[in-house]
N, C-alpha and C positions, 0 to 999 in steps of 0.2 A: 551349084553346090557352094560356090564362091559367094555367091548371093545368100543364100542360108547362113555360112558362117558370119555374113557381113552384119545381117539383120540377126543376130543372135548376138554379138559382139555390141552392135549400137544399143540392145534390148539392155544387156547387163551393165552396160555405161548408164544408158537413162536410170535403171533401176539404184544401181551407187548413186546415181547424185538425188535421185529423189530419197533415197534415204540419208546421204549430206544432208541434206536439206531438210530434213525431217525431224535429224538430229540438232542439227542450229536452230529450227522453229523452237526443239525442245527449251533447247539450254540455251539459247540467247532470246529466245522470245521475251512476251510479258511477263507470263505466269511465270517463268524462271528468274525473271530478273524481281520482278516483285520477290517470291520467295527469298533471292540473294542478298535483298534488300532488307527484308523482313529477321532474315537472319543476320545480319550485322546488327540491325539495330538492338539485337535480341542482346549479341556480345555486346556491345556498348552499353546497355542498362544495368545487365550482371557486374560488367566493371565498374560503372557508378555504385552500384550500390554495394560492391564488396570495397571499394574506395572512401567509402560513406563511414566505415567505421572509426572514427575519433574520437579521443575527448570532446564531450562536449564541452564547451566556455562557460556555461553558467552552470553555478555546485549545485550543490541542493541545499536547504534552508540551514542544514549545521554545517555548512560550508567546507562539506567534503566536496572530493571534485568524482563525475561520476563515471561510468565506464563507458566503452566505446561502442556496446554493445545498447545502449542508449540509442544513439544515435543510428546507428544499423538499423534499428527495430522501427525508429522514428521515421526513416526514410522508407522502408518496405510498408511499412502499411500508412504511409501518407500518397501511394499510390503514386510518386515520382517519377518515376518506373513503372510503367503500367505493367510492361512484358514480364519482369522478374518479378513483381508482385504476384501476377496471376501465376505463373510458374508455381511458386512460391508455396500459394493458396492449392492450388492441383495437388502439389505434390504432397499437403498437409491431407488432404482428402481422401489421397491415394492410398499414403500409410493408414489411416484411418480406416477404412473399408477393406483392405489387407488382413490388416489385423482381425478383424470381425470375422471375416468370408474366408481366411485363409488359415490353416495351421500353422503356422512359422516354424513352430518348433520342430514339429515332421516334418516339414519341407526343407527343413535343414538338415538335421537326419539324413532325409533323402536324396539329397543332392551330394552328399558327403562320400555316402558309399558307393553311387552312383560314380562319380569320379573317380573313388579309389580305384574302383574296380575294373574301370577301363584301363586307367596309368598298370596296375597291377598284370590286367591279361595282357596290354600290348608290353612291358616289359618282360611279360616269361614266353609270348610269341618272340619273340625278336631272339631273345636269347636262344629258341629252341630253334629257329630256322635260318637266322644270319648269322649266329652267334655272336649277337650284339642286340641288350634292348631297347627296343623304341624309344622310352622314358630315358632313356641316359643319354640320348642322341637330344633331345628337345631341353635336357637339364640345361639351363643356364650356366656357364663359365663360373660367376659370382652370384651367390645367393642373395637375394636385395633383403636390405638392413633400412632400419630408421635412424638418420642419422639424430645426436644431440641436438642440432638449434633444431631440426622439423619434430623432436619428441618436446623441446621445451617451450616451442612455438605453441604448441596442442595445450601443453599443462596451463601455457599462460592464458590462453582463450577459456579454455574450462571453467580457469580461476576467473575471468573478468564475466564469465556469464553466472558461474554460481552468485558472486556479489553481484551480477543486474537483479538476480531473483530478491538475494537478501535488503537492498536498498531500496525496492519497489516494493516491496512487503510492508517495509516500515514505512515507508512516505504514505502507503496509502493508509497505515492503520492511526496516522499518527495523524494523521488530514492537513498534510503539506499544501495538496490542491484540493479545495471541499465537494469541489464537479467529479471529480475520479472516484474518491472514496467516497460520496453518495451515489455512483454508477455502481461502483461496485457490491456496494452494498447489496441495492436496488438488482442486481443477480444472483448474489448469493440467496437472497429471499425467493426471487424463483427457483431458481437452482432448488434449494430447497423443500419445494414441493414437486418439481417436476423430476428430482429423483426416483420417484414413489411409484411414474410410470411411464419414463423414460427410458434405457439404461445407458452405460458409462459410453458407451462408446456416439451413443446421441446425444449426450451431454456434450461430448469432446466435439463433434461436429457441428453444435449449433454455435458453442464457443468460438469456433476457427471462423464461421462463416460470421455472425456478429464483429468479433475482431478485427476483419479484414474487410468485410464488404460494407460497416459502418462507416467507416471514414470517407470511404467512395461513393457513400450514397450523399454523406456531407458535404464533400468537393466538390459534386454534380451539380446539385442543387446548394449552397454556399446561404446566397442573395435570402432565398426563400426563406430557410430555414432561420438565418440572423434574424430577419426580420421578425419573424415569430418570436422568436426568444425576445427579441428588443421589445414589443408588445407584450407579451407575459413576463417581464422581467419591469414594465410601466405598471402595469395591474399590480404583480403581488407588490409594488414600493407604494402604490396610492391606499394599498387595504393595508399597508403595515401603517402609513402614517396617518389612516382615518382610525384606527386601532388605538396607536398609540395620542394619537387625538382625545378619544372617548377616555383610556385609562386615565389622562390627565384631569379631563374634568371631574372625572368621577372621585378620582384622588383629593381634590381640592373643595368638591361638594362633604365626602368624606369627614376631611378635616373640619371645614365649617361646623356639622353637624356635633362631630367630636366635642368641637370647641365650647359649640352652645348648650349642650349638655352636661358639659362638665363645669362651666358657669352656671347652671342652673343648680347642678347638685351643689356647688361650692355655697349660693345662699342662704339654700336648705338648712343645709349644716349647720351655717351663722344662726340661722333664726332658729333651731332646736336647741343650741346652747347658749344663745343670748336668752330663751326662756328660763333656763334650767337653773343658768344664775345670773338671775336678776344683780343689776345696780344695787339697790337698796341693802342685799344680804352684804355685797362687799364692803358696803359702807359702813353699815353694823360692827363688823367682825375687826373691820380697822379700829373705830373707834373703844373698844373693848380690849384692844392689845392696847392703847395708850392708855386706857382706866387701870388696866390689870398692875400695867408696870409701876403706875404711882401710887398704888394701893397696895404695896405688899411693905411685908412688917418684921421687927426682928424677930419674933418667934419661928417665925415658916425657915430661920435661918438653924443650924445645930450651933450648939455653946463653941466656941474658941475657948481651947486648953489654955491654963491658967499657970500651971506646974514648970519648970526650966526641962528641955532633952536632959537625963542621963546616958552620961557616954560609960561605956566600961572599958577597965584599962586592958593594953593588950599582955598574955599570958604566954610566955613562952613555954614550947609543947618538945622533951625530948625524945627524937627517934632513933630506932635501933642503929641506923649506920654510922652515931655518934654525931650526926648534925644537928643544930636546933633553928627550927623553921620556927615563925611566930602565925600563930592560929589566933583568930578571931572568936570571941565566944560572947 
């Protein structure tokens, strides 16, 4: 029996330590230490990039300076961060498919009186069998408040992201950078048809995943992609300068043509009114004003008066206010 107890005794030893050990393979193993790992790095990327929000150093073209939320945005989807990006992106897909698939509004609702009605029954249990209810037992000491700086913390972020919206509206309609506001463009023009048979909530989803996963697909592939552009960017500058090559000549052929034309009519001209009046008429017409003026006679003149002016003497005129003014007559 001694023996039994002894091999039952060593049984439940081996059995402890093989499950020590089972429990250390868990949580000291690989698989746990990767995860530990994997989960640090996860907090370190959130903290860069909640760190990440600054002024940026460069303003924008009217040399305001811009919000912090600038740079936040710029570092989340520059994909820095790979962990908090995709986070980020999840949890933008999350809400989005929620919204769609889910009632919010009921579900609120429901959750609402759901809870009431628990806090409600275990404080009239409580009272009706300890005489004390549950719910005043679990009430908190001090009822939690928001303090001033974490209410005006909030307002300030609110206000620094309403102004990212309003400064990013204008830059792009005002074409600060002309690659942004022709992307943008270049969607609102899809957007625009793909309204029609799409709807808002796959709108908002192609949006999220374009926004986030374009930059990542340009990070990836970088080299490739430049190179492209650098080769489309050599093309349209050879057809704009063999373009504006051709308008040049044709501009100057243009003018040539103008030129010789309008010296052509300009002779025309000469020669229709050098017909019209001959030399010989002007010669004529002169010589006839020198005949005219030596040929005229006193008669063609009127007589010059012979007689002296009579003057007549001035008449003084009396008026009733007893003055005497002199009148001409």
């Amino acid at each position: 029996m001694a023996d039994d107890y002894s091999n039952g005794s060593t049984n439940l030893d081996t059995l402890k330590n093989n499950a020590a050990s089972a429990y250390d393979a868990v949580t000291k193993g690989p698989v746990a230490q990767n995860v530990a790992d994997q989960h640090a790095k996860t907090v370190d990327e959130l903290s860069n990039l909640s760190t990440s929000r600054r002024t940026p150093s460069t303003p924008a073209a009217t040399s305001q300076p811009l919000t912090h939320y600038h740079s936040f945005f710029s570092e989340l989807l520059s994909w820095n961060n790979p962990r908090a990006s995709a986070i980020a992106y999840l949890s933008i897909v999350a809400a989005i498919f929620s919204v769609r698939y889910l009632d919010m509004l009921r579900l609120g609702f429901k959750l609402t009186w759901m809870v009431l009605g628990v806090t409600v029954a275990a404080e009239v249990a409580g009272k009706s069998v300890l005489n004390q209810g549950l719910a005043t037992q679990l009430r908190p000491r001090k009822y939690y408040t928001v303090s001033k700086e974490t209410l005006d913390s909030a307002i300030g972020d609110v206000h620094e992201l309403v102004n990212f919206f309003v400064i990013e509206a204008q830059r792009i309609l005002f074409a600060e950078n002309v690659y942004v506001s022709g992307l943008v463009a270049v969607a609102a023009f899809f957007a625009y048809y793909l309204v029609k048979i799409v709807p808002y909530w796959g709108l908002a989803l192609i949006a999220t995943t374009l926004a986030f996963l374009g930059p990542l697909v340009y990070k990836t592939n970088k080299e490739f992609i430049d190179a492209q552009l650098h080769r489309a960017s050599e093309i349209i500058g050879a057809q704009a300068a063999q373009l504006k090559t051709m308008a040049q000549q044709n501009s100057e052929r243009a003018a040539q043509l103008t030129k010789q034309y309008v010296g052509e009519c300009t002779a025309k001209a000469q020669t229709l009114v050098s017909k019209a009046t001959p030399a010989s008429l002007h010669g004529e017409e002169h010589t006839n004003g020198h005949a005219n003026k030596s040929e005229l006679r006193d008669a063609d003149f009127p007589p010059a008066p012979q007689a002296d002016i009579k003057t007549e003497p001035v008449v003084p005129v009396t008026v009733n206010s007893g003055e005497q003014q002199p009148l001409l007559i």
